[in-house]
Backbone as JSON, one array per atom type, in Angstrom:
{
  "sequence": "XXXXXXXXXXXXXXXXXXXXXXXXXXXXXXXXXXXXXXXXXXXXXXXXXXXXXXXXXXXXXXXXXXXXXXXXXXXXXXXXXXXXXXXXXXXXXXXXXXXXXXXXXXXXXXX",
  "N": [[-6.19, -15.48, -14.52], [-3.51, -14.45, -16.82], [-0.17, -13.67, -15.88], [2.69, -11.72, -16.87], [6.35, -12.05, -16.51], [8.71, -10.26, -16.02], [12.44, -9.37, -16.55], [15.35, -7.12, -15.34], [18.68, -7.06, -15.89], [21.15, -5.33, -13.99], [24.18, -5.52, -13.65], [25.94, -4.33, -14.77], [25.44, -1.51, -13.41], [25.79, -2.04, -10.69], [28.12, -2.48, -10.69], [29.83, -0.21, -11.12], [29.48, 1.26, -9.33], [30.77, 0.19, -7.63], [33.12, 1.17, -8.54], [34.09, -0.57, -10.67], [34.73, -0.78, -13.97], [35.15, -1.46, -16.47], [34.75, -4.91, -18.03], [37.29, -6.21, -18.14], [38.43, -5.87, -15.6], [36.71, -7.08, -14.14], [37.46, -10.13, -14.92], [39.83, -10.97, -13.61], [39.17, -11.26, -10.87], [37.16, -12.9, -10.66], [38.09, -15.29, -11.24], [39.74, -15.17, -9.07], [38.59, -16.58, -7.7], [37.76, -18.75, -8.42], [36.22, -19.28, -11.03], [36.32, -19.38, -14.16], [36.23, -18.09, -16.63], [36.15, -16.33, -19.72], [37.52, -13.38, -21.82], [36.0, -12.44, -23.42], [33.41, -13.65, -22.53], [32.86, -12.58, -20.36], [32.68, -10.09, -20.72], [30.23, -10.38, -22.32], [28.48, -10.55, -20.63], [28.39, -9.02, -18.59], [27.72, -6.75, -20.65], [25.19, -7.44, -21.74], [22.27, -9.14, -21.5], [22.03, -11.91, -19.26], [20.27, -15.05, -20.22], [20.53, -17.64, -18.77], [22.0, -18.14, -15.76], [24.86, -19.7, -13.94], [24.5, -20.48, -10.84], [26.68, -20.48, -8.76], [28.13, -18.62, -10.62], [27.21, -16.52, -9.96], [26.87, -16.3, -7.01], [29.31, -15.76, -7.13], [29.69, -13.15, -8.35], [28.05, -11.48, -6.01], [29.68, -11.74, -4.19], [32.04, -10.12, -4.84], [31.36, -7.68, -5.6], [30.34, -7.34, -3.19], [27.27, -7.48, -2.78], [23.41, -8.59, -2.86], [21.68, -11.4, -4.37], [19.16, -10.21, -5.46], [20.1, -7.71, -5.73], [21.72, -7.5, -8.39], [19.62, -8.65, -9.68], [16.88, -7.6, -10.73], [13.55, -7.73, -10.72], [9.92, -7.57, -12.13], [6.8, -7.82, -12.69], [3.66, -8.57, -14.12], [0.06, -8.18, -14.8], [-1.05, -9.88, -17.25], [-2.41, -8.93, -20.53], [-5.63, -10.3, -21.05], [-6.48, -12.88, -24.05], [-9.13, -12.1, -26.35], [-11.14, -14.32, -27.88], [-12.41, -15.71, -30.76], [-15.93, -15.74, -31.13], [-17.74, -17.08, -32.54], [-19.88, -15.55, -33.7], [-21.59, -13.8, -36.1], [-21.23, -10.59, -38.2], [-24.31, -8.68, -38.57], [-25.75, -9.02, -41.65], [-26.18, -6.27, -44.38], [-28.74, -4.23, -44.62], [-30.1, -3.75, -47.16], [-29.22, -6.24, -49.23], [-29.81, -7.15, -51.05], [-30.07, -5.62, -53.38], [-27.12, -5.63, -53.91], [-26.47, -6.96, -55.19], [-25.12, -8.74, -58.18], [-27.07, -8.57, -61.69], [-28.45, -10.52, -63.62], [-26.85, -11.47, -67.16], [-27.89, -10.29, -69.99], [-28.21, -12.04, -73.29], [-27.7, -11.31, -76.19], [-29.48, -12.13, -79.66], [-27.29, -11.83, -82.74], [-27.98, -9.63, -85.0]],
  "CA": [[-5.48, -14.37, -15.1], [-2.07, -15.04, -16.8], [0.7, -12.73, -15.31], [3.89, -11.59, -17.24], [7.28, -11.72, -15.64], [10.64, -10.48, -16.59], [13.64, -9.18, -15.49], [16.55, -6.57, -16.09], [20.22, -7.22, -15.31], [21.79, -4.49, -13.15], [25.3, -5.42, -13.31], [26.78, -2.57, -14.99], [25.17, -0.41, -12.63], [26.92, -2.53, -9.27], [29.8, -2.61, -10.88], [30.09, 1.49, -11.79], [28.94, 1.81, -7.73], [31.83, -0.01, -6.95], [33.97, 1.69, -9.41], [34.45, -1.39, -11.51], [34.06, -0.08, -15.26], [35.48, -2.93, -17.8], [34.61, -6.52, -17.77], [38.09, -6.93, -17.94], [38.84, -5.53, -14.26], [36.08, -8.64, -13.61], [38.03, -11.7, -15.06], [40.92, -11.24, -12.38], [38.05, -11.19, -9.47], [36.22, -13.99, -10.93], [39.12, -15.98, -11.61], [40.23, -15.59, -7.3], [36.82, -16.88, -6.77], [37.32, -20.14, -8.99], [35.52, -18.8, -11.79], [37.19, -19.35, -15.33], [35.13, -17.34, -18.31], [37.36, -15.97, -21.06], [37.32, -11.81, -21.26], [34.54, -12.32, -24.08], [32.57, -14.21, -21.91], [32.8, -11.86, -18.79], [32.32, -9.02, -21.67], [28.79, -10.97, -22.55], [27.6, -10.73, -18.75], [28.53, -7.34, -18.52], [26.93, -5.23, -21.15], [24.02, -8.28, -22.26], [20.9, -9.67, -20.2], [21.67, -13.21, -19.68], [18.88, -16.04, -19.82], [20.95, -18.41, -18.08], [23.52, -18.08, -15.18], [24.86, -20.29, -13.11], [24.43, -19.9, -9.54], [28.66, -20.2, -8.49], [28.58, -17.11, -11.2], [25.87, -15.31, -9.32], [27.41, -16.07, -5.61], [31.16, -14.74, -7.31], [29.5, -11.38, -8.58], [27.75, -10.84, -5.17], [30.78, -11.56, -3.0], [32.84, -9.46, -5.43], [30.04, -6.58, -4.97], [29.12, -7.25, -2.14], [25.66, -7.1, -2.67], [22.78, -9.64, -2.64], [21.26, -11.48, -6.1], [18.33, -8.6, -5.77], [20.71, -6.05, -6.5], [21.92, -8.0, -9.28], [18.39, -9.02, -11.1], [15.38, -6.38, -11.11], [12.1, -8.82, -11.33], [8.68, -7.47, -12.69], [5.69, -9.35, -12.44], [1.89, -7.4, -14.22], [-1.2, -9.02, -15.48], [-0.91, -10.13, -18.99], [-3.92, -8.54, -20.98], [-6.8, -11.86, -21.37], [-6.89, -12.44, -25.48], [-10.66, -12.61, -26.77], [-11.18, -15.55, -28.74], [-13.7, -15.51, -31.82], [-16.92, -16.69, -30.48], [-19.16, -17.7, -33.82], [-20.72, -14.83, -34.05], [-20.97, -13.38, -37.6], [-22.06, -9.47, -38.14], [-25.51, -8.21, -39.32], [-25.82, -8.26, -43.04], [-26.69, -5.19, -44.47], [-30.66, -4.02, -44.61], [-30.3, -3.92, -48.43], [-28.38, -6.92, -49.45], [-30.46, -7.79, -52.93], [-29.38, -4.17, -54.61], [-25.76, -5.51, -54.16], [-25.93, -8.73, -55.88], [-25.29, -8.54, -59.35], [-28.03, -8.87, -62.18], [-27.76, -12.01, -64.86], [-26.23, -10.8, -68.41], [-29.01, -11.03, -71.19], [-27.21, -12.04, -74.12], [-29.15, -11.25, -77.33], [-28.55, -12.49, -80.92], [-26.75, -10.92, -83.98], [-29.07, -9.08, -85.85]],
  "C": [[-4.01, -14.76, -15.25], [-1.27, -13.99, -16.08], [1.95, -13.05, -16.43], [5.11, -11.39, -16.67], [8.63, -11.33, -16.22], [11.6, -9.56, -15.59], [14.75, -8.01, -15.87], [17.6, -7.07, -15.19], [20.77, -6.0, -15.13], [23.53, -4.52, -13.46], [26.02, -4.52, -13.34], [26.22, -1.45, -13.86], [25.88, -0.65, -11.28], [27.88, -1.9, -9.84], [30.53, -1.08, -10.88], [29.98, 1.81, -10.26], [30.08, 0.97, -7.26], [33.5, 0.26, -7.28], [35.03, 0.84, -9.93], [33.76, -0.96, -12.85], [34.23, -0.67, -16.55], [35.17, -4.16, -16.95], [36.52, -6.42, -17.85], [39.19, -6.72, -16.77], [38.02, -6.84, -13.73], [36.72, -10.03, -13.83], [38.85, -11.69, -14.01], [40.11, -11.55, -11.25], [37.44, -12.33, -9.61], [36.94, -15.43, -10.86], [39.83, -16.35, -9.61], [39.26, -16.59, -7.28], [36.47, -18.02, -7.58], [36.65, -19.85, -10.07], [36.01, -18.43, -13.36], [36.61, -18.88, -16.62], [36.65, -16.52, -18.88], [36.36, -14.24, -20.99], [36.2, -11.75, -22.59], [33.26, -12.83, -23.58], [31.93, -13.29, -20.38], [31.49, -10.56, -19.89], [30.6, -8.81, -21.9], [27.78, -10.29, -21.23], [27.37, -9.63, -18.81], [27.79, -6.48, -19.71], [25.82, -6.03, -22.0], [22.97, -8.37, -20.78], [21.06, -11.42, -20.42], [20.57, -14.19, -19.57], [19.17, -17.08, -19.28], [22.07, -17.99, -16.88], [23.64, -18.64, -13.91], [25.14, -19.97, -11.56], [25.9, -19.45, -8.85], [28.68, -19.12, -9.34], [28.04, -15.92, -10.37], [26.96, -15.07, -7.77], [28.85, -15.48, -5.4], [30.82, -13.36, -7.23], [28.77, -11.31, -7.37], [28.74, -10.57, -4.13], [31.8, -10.25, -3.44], [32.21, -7.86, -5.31], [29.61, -6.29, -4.05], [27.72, -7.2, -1.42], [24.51, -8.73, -2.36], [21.99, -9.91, -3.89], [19.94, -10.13, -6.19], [18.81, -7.29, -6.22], [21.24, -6.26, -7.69], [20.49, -7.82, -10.46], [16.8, -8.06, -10.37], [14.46, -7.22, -11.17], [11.15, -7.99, -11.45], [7.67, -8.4, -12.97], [4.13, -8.34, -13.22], [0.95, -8.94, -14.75], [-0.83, -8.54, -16.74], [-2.4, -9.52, -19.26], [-4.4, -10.05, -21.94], [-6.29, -11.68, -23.25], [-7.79, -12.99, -25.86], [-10.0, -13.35, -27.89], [-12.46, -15.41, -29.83], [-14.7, -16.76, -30.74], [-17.83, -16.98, -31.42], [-19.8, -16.83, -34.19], [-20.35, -13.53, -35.46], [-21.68, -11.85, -37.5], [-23.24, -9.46, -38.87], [-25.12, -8.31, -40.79], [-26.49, -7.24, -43.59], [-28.01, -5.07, -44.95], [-30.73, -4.6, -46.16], [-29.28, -4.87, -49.45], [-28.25, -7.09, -51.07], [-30.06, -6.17, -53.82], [-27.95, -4.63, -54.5], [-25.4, -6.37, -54.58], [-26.18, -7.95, -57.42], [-26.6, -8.9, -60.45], [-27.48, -10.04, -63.15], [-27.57, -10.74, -65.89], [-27.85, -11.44, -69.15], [-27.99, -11.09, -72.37], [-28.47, -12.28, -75.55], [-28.27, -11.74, -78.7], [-27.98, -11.84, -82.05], [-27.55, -10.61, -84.24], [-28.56, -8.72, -87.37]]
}
């Protein structure tokens, strides 16, 4: 059984619980903490879902939060639904097949 996994990003929600409300109250915090992103880059973090992020980003926004990466990233995990595969098998043709074939043309001569 395959399983599906994904994820949401929380941040905005820490950040509003710690009554941080712009990314650009985060570049100064990020920036103590060694952490050099440009205020479009913070901006990104903050109101996107990223698919990459490096761990020194992760261990800034928890110290800065206080929290732990779980309060950060949401995970979800379900069973994927199987997908049937054609297996060769063709349907019934219908009882009365020969009434649905066409008849030949007779083709007769001038008269």
């Amino acid at each position: 059984m395959k399983r599906k996994v994904g994820y949401t990003w929380r941040l905005r929600e820490v950040m509003a619980q710690h009554q941080i409300f712009t990314a650009t109250e985060l570049v100064p915090l990020l920036r103590e903490r060694g952490i050099d992103l440009s205020a479009s880059q913070v901006h990104r973090l903050v109101s996107g879902t990223p698919e990459r992020l490096s761990l020194q980003v992760m261990a800034a926004l928890c110290d800065i939060l206080s929290c732990t990466p779980t309060a950060l990233v949401a995970t979800t995990a379900e069973n994927a639904g199987v997908r049937k595969t054609a297996t060769g098998d063709l349907p019934a043709p219908p009882a009365n097949v020969a009434k649905l074939r066409p008849r030949a043309a007779r083709i007769l001569p001038d008269a």
